[in-house]
C-alpha positions in Angstrom: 105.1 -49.6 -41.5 107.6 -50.1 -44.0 109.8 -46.9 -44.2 113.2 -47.2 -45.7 115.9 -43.9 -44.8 117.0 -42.5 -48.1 120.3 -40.3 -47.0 121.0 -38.4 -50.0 124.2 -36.3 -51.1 125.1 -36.3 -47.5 129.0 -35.6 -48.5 131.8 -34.2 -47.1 131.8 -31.2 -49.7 128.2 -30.1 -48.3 128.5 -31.0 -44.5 132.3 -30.0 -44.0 134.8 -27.6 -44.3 135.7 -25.5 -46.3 132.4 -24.8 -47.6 129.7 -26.5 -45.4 126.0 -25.5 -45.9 124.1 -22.6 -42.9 123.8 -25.3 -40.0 126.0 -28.0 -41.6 126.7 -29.5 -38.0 123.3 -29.3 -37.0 121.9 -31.1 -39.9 124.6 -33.8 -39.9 123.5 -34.5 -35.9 119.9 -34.3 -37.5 121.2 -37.5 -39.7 122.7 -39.0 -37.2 119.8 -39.3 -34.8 117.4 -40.6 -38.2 120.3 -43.2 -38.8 120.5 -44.4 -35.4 116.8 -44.3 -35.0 116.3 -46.3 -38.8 118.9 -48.8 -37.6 117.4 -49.6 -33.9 114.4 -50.5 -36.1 115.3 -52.6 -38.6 114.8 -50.3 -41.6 116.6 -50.5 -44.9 118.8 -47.5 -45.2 119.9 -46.0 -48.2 122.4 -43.6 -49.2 122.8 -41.5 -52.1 126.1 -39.9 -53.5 126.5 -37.3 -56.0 129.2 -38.1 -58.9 130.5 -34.1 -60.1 132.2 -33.8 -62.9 135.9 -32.8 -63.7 136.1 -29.7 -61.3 133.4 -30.3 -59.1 133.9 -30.2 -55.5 132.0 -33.9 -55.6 134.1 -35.4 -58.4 134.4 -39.3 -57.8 137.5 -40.2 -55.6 137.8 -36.8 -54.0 137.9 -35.6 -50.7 134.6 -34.1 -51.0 132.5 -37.1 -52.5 133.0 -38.9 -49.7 129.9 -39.7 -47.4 129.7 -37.7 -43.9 127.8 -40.5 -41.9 129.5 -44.6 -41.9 127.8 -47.1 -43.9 127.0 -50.1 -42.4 127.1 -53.4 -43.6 123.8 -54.9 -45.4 123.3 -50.9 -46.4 123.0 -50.0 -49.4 125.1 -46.6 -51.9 123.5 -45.3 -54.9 125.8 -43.1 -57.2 123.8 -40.5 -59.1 125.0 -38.0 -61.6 121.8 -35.9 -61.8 119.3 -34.3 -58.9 116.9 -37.2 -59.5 118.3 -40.0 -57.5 116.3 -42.5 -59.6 117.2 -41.6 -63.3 120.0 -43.6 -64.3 120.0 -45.5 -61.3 118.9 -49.0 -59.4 117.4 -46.8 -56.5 113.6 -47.9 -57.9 114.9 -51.6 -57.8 116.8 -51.0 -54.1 113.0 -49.6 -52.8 110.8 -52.1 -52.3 107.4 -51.2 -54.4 105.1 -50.6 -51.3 107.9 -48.9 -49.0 107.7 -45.5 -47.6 110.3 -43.5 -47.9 111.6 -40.6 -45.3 114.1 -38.3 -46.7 117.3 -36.7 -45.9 120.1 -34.7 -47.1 121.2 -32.5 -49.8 120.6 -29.8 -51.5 116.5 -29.2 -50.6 116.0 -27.2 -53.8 117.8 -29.8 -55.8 118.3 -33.5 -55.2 116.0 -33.4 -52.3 113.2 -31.9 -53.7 113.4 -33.5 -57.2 114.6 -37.0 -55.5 111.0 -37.0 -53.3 108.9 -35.7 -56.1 110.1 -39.3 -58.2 109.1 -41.0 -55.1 105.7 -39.5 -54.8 105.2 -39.7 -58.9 105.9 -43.5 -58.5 104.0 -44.2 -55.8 105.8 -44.0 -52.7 104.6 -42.0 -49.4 107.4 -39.7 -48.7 108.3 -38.2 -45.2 110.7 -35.2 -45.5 112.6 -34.6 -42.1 112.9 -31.2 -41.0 115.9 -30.4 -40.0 118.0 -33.1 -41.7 117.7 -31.3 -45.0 120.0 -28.4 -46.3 120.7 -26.1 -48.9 123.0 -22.8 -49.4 122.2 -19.2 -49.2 121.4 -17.7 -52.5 119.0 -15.4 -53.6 117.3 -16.2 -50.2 118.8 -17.5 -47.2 118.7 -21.2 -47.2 116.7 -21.7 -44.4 114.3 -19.8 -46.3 114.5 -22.2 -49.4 114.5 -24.9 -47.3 111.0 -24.1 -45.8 109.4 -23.3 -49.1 110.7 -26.9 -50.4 109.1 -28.2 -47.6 105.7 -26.6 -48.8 106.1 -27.5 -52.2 106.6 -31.3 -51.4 103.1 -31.2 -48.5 101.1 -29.6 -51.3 102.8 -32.7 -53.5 101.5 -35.0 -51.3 104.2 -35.4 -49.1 104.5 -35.5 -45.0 107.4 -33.1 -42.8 108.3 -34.6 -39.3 111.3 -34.3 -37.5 113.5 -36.7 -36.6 112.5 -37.9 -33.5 108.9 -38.6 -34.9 110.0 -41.0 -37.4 111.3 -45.0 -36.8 
């Protein structure tokens, strides 16, 4: 199968303090295991980053923009400045047309959510990992808005595994 990893917003403003995500540590050790898992296979990994704007905890050059997890050589960053990781970007040139793509990172209502969505719209299969996905409490607890993300995308067409089940 060809999966490639697409790591998205997994940056230090999300996953560390002072303002980490419910279960930053947790999902960050979720990534860890996908990366290490992706890599021991041979599978393309890509990883998303946020650009904020003046004032943003994510603002280019910034503590906080920097990716959590090491990028290895031969892997590939895509900067983004909107949830969609593939408007305004090279990410639909980076995936190869018949790849499917298993998902990770930030925010699950957000950039997750509307990054698979483009996948699924342009073909891709997605896999969503459970547990490697995050979001902040809100008008419902995160975990909460996690899970109902993780509906939305399986009645999208979408698949949910966990980590160990993918690579």
């Amino acid at each position: 199968m060809n999966q490639v990893l697409l790591v998205i917003d997994a940056q230090r403003n999300m996953l560390r303090p002072p303002a980490p995500v419910p279960e930053a540590e947790a999902v960050a050790d979720a990534i860890t295991v996908l990366l290490e898992r992706a890599r021991a296979a041979g599978a393309p990994v890509v990883f998303v980053r946020n650009n904020g704007s003046e004032g943003d905890p994510d603002l280019p050059g910034t503590p906080g923009w920097e990716l959590v997890h090491e990028v290895l050589p031969g892997e590939q960053v895509i900067d983004k400045h909107v949830p969609d990781a593939f408007d305004g970007t090279d990410l639909a040139w980076v995936l190869p047309p018949v790849a499917s793509v298993v998902v990770a990172g930030m925010q699950s209502e957000w950039c997750v959510r509307e990054t698979s969505l483009a996948a699924l719209a342009r073909g891709h299969a997605v896999t969503l990992v459970r547990g490697a996905h995050a979001t902040y409490d809100g008008d419902e607890p995160a975990a909460a808005v996690s899970r109902r993300v993780e509906e939305e995308l399986t009645a999208a067409g979408a698949k949910v595994a966990t980590p160990y089940e993918l690579f």
